[in-house]
N, C-alpha and C positions, 0 to 999 in steps of 0.2 A: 676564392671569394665569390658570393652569390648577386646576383643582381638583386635590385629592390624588390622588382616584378618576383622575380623567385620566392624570395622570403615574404613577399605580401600572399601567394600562393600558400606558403607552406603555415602562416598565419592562418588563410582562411580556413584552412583545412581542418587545424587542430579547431577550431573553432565550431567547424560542423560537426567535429568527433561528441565535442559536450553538448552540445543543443542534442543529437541524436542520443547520448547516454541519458543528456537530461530529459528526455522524453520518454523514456525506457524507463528510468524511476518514476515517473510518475506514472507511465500506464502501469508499473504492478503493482504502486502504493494503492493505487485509486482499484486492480483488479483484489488487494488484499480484503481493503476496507470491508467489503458484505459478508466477508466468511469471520473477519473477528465481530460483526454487529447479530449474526446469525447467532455467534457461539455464544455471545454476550444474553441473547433471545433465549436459546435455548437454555442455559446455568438460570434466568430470573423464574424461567416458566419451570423448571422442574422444581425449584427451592419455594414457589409460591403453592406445585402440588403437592408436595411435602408437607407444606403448613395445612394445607387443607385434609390431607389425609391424618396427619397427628389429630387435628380439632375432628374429625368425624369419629373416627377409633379411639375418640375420650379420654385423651393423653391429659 
């Protein structure tokens, strides 16, 4: 059998486990975000040079 104190212990601990995991998701969500807004940049600006180059070469 555990004391209170023990299991208030082992409480907090798993506790600190998910604030530290949940902190860990968000720092790589928030480090993913600029590489898919970059890839996002770079797909409109090559499909916009595309259009430009059809309309010059008299598609």
């Amino acid at each position: 059998m555990r004391t209170a104190t023990e299991r208030n212990r082992a409480v907090v601990r798993l506790t600190d486990m998910d604030v530290k995991d949940r902190n860990r998701n968000a720092h790589r969500s928030r480090r993913a975000d600029p590489v898919g807004l970059l890839l996002w940049f770079v797909v409109v600006t090559l499909a916009l040079l595309s259009l430009v180059v059809d309309h010059l070469s008299g598609w």
